[in-house]
KOLDRENDREN-752860 format. One record per residue (C-alpha): residue in three letters; x, y, z. Coordinates in steps of 0.02 Angstrom, whole numbers, plus 50000, padded with zeros to 5 digits. Layout:
N
ALAXYZ;...
This chain:
705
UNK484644882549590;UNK485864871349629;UNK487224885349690;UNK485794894249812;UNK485304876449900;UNK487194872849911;UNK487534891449996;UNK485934888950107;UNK486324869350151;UNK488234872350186;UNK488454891350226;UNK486734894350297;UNK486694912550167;UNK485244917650088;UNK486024924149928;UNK487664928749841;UNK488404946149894;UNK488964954249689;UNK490104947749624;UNK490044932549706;UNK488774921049594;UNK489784926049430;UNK491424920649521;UNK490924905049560;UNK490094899049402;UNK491794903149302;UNK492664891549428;UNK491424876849405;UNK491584881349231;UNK493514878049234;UNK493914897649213;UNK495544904549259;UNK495054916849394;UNK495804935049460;UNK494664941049589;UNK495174958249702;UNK493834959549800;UNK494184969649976;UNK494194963350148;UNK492684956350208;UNK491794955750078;UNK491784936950059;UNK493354932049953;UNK493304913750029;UNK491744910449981;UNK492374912049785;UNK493294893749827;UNK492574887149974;UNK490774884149885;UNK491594877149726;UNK492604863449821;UNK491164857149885;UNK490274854049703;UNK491924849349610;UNK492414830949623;UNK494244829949680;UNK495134840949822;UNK495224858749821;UNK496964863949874;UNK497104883549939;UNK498794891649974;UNK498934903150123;UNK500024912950192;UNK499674912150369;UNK499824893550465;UNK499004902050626;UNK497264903750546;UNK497344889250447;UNK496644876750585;UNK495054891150627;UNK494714890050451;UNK494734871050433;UNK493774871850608;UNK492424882950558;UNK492414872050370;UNK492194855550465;UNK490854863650581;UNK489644866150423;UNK490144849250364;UNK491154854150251;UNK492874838950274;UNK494364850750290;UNK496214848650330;UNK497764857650328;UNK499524853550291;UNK500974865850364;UNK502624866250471;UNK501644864050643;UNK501254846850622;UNK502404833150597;UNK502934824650448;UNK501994808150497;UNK500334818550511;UNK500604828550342;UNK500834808950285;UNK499294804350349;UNK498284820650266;UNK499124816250110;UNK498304799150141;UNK496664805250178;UNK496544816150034;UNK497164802449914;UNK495914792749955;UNK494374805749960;UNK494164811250131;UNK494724828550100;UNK493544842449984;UNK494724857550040;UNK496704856350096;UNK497544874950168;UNK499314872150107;UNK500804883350174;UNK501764891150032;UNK503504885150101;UNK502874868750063;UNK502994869249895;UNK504964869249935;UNK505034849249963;UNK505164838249827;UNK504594823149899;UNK503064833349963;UNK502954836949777;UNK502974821049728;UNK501684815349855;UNK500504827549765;UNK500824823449593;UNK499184812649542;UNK498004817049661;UNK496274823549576;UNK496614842749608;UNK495154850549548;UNK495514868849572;UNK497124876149661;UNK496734895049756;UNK498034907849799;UNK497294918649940;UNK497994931249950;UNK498974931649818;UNK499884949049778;UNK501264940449902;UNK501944933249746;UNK502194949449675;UNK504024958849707;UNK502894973049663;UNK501614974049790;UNK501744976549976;UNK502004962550048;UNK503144949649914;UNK503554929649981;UNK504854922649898;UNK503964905849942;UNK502454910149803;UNK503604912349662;UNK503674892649646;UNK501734891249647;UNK501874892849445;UNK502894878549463;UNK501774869749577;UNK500184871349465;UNK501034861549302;UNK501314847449437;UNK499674847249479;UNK499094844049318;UNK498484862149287;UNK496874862049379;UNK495774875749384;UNK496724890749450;UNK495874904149576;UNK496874919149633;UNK496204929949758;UNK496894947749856;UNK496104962949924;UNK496974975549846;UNK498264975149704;UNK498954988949577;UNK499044985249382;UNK500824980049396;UNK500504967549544;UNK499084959849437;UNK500324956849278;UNK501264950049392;UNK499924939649460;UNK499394932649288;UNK501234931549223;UNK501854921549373;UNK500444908249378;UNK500334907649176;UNK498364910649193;UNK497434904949038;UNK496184916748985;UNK495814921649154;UNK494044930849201;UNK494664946249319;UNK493354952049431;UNK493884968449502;UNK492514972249652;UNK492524989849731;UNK493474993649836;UNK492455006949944;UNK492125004350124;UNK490675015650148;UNK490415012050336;UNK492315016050376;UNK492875033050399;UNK494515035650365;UNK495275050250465;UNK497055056250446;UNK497675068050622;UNK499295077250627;UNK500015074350773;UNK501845084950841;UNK502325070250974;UNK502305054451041;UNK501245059751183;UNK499845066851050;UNK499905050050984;UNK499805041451169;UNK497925051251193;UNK497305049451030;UNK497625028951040;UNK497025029651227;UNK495325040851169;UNK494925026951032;UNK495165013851151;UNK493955023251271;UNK492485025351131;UNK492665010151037;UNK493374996251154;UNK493934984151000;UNK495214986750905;UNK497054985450815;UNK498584998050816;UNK499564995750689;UNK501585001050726;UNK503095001250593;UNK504294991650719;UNK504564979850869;UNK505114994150986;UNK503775004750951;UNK502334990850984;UNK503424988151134;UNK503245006651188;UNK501335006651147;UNK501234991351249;UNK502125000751394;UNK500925015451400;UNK499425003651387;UNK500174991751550;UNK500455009651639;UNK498615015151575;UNK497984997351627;UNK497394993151474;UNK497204976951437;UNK497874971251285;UNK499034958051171;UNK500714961451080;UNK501314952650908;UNK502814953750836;UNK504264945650728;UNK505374946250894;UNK504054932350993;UNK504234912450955;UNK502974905950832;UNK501964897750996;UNK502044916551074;UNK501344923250910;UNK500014909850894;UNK499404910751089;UNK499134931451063;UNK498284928450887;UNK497184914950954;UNK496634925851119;UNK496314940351008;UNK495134930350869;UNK494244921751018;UNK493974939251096;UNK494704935651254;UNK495564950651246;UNK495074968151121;UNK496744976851076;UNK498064969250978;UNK499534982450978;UNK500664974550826;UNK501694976450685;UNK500904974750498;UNK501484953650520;UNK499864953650615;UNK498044952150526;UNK498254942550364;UNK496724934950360;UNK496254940050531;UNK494374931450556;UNK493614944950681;UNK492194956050613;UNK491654967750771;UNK493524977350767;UNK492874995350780;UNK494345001350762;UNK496015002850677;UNK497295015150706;UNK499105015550639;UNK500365024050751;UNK501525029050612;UNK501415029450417;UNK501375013450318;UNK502545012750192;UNK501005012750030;UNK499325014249997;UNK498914994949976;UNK499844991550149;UNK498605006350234;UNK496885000850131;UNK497234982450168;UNK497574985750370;UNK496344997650385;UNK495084986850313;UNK495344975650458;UNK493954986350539;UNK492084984650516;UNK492004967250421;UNK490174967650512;UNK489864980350405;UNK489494994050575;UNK490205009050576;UNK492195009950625;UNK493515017750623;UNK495475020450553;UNK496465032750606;UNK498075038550543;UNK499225047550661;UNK500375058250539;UNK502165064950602;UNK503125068750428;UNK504715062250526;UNK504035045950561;UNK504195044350376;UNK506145040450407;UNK505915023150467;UNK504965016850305;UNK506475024450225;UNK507555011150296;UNK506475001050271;UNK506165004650071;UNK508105003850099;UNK508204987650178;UNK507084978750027;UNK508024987849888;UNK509984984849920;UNK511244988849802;UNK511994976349690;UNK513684976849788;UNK512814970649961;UNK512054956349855;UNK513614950349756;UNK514384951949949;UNK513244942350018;UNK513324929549882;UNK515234927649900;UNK515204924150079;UNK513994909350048;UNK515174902849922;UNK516544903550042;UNK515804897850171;UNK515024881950063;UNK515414864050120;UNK515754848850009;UNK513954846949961;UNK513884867149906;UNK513004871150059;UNK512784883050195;UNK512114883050372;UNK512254899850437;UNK510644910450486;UNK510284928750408;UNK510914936150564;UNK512504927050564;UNK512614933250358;UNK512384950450444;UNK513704947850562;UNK515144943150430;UNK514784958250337;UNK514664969250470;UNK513614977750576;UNK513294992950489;UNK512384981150349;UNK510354983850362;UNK509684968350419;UNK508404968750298;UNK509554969650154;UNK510054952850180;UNK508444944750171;UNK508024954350032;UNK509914949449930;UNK509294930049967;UNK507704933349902;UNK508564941349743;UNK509704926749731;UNK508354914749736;UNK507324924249610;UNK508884921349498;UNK508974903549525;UNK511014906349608;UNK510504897649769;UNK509044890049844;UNK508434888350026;UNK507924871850119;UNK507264867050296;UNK508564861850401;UNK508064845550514;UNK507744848050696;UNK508334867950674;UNK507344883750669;UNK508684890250567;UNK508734886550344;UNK510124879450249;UNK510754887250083;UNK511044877549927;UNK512174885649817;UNK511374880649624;UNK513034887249528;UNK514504887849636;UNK515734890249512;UNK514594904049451;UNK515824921449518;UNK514744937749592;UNK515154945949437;UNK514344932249344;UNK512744933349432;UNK511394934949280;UNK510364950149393;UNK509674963249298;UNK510024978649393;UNK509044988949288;UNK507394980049375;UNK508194979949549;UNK508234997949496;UNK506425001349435;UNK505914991049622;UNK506715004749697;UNK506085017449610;UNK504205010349650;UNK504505008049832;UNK504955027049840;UNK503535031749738;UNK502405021449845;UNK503085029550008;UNK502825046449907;UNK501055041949877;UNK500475040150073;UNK501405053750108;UNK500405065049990;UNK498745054150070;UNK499365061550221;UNK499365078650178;UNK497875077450081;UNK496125088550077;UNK494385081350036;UNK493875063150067;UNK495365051750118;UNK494245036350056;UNK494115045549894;UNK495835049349879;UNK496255031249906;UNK494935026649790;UNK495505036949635;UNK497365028449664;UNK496715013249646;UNK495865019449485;UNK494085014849536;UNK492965023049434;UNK491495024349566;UNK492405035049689;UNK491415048249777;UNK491475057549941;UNK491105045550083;UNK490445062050193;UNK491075053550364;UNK493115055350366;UNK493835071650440;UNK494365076250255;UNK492615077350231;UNK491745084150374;UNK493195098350412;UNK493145108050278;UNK494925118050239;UNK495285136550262;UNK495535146250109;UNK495385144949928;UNK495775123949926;UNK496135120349725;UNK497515117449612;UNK498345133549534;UNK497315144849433;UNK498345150749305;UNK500315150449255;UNK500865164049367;UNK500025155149540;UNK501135138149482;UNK502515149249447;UNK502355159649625;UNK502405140549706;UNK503995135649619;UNK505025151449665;UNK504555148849835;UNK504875130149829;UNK506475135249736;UNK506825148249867;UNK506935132450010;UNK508135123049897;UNK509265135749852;UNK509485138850040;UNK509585120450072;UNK511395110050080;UNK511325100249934;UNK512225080349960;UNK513065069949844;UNK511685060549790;UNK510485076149748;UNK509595076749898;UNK509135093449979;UNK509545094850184;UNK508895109450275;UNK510075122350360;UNK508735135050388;UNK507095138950471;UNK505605147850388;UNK506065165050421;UNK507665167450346;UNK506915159550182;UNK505555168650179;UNK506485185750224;UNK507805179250064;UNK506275176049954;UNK505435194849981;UNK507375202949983;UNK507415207250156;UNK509435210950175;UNK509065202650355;UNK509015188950257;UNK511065188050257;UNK512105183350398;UNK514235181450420;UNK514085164150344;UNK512695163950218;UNK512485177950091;UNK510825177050046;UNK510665191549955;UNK511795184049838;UNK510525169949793;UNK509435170849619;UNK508025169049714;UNK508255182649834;UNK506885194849810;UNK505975185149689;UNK504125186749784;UNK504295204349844;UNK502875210249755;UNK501905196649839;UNK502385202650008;UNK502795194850182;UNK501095190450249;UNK500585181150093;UNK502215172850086;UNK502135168250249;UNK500485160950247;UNK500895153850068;UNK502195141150154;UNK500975137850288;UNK499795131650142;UNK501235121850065;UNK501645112450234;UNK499865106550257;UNK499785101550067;UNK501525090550092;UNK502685100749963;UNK503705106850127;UNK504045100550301;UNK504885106050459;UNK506105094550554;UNK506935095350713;UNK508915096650724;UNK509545099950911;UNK508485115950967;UNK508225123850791;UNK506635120450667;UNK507185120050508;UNK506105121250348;UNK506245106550211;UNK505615101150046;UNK504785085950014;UNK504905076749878;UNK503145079449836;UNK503785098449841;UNK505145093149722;UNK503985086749595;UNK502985102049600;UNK504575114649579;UNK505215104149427;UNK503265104649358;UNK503015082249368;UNK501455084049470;UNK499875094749492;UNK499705101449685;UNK498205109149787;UNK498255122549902;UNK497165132750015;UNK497705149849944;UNK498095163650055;UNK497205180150010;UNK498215188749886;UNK499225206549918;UNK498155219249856;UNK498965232449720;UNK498535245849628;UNK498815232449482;UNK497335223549429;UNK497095209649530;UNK497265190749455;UNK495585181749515;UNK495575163549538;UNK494275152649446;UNK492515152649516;UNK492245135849581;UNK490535127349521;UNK489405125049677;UNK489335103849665;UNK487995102649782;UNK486855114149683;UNK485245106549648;UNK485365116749469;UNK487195109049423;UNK486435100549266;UNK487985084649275;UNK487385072949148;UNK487795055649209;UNK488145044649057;UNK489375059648987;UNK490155060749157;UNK490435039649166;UNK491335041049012;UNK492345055549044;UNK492985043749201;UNK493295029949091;UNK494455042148983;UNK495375049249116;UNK495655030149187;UNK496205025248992;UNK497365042048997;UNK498185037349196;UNK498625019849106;UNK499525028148965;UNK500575038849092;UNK501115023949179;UNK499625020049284;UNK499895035649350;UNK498315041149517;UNK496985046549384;UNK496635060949504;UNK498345068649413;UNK497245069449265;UNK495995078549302;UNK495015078449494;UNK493205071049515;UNK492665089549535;UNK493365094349375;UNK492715078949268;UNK490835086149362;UNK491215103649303;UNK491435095449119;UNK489845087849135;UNK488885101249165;UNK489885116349084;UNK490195104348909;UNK491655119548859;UNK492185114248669;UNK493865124048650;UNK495245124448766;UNK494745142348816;UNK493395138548875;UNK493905123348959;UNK495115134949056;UNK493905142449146;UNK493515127749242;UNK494415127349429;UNK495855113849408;UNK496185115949212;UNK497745129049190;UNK498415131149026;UNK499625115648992;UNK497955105149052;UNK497075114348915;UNK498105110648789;UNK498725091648818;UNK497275083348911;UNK495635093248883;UNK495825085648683;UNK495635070848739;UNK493835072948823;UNK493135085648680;UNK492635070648594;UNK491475065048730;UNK490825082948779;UNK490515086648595;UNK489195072248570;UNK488255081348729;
């Protein structure tokens, strides 16, 4: 009773949206707490409501100083006393909040990660009555997720000075690994993990292929036109800076955020965007953290974010009022070359960081430190150096406790400490095998909204079964749902389908240059391949000898009209794509494409019709009819087949679950109930290596039906 008079009296609710309530209690109960619960679905609430009924000060770590004062505004509106502590006030005013919250004024304090760095603003803490300490969003303190902060890695640190109060961690969306990392870093004692999900049923999430910029110019000018509000989302300074250009010429009104504007310039186009004076923000993915604005009917991302959790999060900016919005993807498979350098930039080799690190200790003064900026770093290396990398090789070195990084008075600019300075480059105690592994994870992430991208069906359910939620279904609004694909759309239905696939995918690579690091570059376009592929001596030319390839000829009994359309099937699906080089289009493969040639992943296709022979013809799998009011799906067998497949995708690395088996193909379980792997084979989507490694594993549960 008390909880529902304190949410009516203070937040003027009615009642607690699920999981809320449960939340809530385990904080007042002193419970450790995980909570990913996605945007706009009332995270804040989790902490807000306790502070009020705990005695002490609630302190709550966030990322973003620009929508700290709203939130203490709109706190201290409901009478709830707020304050915040950050670098845009001055050190006597963070003196006189400490003051006020020593002395009780204070139920809720927004704290700045970076100022955890100061010791003596460490020591001012240590002995105040911290009741419960919350990490919004808090897969920033993850080198796994999306979007890591050095700055939160000493919040672990911060919480034993504190006394270890009542810990409450909070993010929208976060993988298995970012959650170990979540629990590791903060030593979380038992915690309760409350994993909300994470569909968005009034978003539709719509992925369009678009061939140039100017496609991309009229689809962001038509949602502007229909839905008035909204957020484009760009990969870099210059291209928010073309947007903006279009929109001036268009006379669009609009604001622009960026890392290149001044913390004030930032702050003034935030604030006239929350207080609606103006409805498109055109920005990099710096902008919307937080972002307090419900009626945003739109959000639309200009090229591809660089994972899944970066896309969800963003796009979930839209619609927090619950109305119908919507994100749109605008998909050139080149644009996929700048979160390359990117992935680059955030991974660099051990030999840029052990570079980096001796410049600093050459460059160290009497007191082992080291005023120079990470541009000026840049600079001594050379300009060829990826400015990102050097960010990323402090990071590192702070991670492994070789320098540290401090505010530098009356200068933008930090200082660098170094912690060992007799300690050589080869001495540095890094574990390159994990720099590794991050590298590896980065690509795979990249990989993963690539093959979003390309993919058929519901997007929301596509991003749903990634995140292993076990509730996904078709959200029947996206364009993967409402245009339905040409052809046959499934996975392979027997051996000698996945084996036509990998000779063709084959075929591209052996016509491909191949570098010193493995990767395959395109030198042809589609038609010599293809001609190569069915043995068509036009295939050779006075530089290239096709015919002298294995592969030549290898699909000539499949003909050049199904081949043809075959790699049309594959580029839609992702396993191929063309790219531009002067005036010639030349055909790739992806690295989904890779995976599928060496037999690491499942694909889809829409499947061309095959060449008819005077052979017998090899018939695909009937698909099941799932919107058959006669499909007899029992619903408790197909819950727990879910729960399997989720236990399996763990096993394999917390691997999509879709990779196990598809929603459509856990359905046809249900209903069919097939108890040898024979029979399971006839199922659409379960070939025979399925049959015989994963279908096992579900008997059990079909067997008691």
């Amino acid at each position: 009773m008390e909880l529902q008079k304190t949410l009516q009296d203070n937040f003027g609710l009615d009642g607690f949206r699920h999981p809320q309530e449960e939340i809530i209690r385990g904080i007042l109960d002193g419970k450790d707490t995980l909570v990913i619960m996605p945007t706009g679905k009332g995270k804040s609430l989790c902490y807000q409501l306790p502070s009020i009924l705990l005695p002490g000060v609630t302190i709550v770590i966030s990322p973003l100083i620009a929508l700290m004062k709203d939130q203490v505004d709109a706190l201290e509106a409901k009478g709830i006393p707020a304050s915040c502590i950050n670098s845009s006030i001055s050190q006597q005013e963070q003196y006189a909040e400490l003051d006020r919250i020593r002395v009780g004024e204070v139920k809720i304090v927004y704290i700045a990660p970076e100022r955890f760095r100061n010791k003596g603003f460490l020591r001012a803490l240590d002995g105040m009555n911290v009741s419960l300490m919350a990490i919004d969003e808090a897969h920033c303190l993850s080198q796994w997720g999306h979007d890591f902060r050095p700055d939160y890695l000493r919040l672990g640190k911060a919480v034993e000075i504190l006394g270890r109060p009542t810990v409450a961690a909070l993010t929208a969306t976060a993988t298995p690994d970012v959650r170990q990392d979540i629990l590791d870093t903060l030593k979380l004692r038992d915690p309760a993990l409350h994993i909300s999900g994470f569909a968005r049923p009034n978003l539709a999430f719509n992925v369009r292929s678009v061939s140039n910029m100017e496609a991309k110019y009229g689809h962001i000018e038509e949602l502007i036109q229909k839905h008035q509000n909204g957020i484009v989302y760009c990969a870099t300074r210059k291209s928010v800076e073309r947007v903006s250009d279009r929109l001036h010429a268009a006379q669009i009104d609009h604001i622009t955020y960026h890392g290149g504007l001044s913390p004030e310039e930032r702050d003034t186009m935030q604030n006239r965007f929350i207080q609606r004076e103006v409805n498109i923000a055109v920005a990099t993915n710096a902008f919307g953290m937080g972002i307090d604005r419900p009626d945003i009917r739109f959000v639309a991302h200009f090229e591809i974010p660089g994972s899944i959790e970066a896309y969800y999060q963003e796009a979930g900016r839209a619609g927090r009022d619950g109305q119908p919005s919507t994100c749109e993807l605008l998909f050139n498979y080149a644009d996929k070359g700048v979160q390359e350098r990117f992935v680059e930039g955030s991974n660099p080799p051990i030999e840029v960081i052990q570079a980096v690190y001796q410049l600093l200790r050459q460059k160290q003064d009497n007191n082992h430190e080291v005023h120079m900026s990470a541009d000026e770093i840049r600079d001594h290396l050379g300009p060829g150096t990826n400015p990102m990398a050097i960010h990323t090789a402090i990071s590192v070195l702070m991670r492994n406790h070789a320098i540290d990084r401090f505010d530098i008075p009356g200068q933008r600019r930090r200082g660098t400490r170094l912690l060992q300075p007799d300690l050589l480059p080869s001495q540095l105690p890094i574990d390159t095998a994990a720099l590794a592994e991050k590298a590896q994870r980065d690509h795979a992430k990249l990989n993963s909204m690539l093959k979003f991208a390309y993919s058929r069906g519901c997007h929301q359910q596509w991003v749903l079964d990634y995140f292993g939620d076990p509730e996904a279904k078709a959200c029947g609004e996206c364009n993967g749902c409402t245009n339905n694909p040409i052809g046959d759309y499934r996975e392979p239905a027997n051996d000698e389908e996945r084996d036509t696939v990998r000779k063709a995918l084959s075929g591209v690579c052996r016509m491909s240059r191949k570098d010193w690091e493995g990767n395959y570059e395109p030198i042809f376009g589609p038609k010599r391949i293809i001609q190569m592929l069915v043995g068509d001596p036009n295939a050779d030319s006075d530089r290239f000898q096709a015919s002298s390839l294995s592969t030549f000829g290898l699909l000539k009994a499949q003909g050049e009209t199904y081949v043809r359309a075959l790699f049309n099937a594959m580029e839609e699906e992702g396993l191929l794509a063309y790219e531009k080089k002067e005036n010639f289009t030349l055909l790739a493969i992806t690295q989904a494409g890779l995976d599928a040639m060496r037999g690491f992943t499942t694909f889809r296709l829409s499947w061309p019709q095959p060449k008819v022979t005077k052979k017998k013809a090899t018939l695909a799998k009937p698909a099941l009819d799932h919107s058959a009011p006669n499909l007899n799906i029992d619903g408790d067998i197909l819950e727990q087949l879910k729960k399997k497949r989720a236990q399996l995708a763990a096993i394999q690395g917390n691997i999509p679950p879709f990779r196990i088996f598809s929603n459509a193909v856990l359905q046809d379980l249900a209903a069919i109930r097939p108890q040898t792997p024979e029979e399971a084979m006839e199922i659409n989507g379960i070939g025979e290596v399925k049959a015989r490694k994963l279908f096992p594993h579900f008997k059990e549960i079909l067997a008691k039906g």
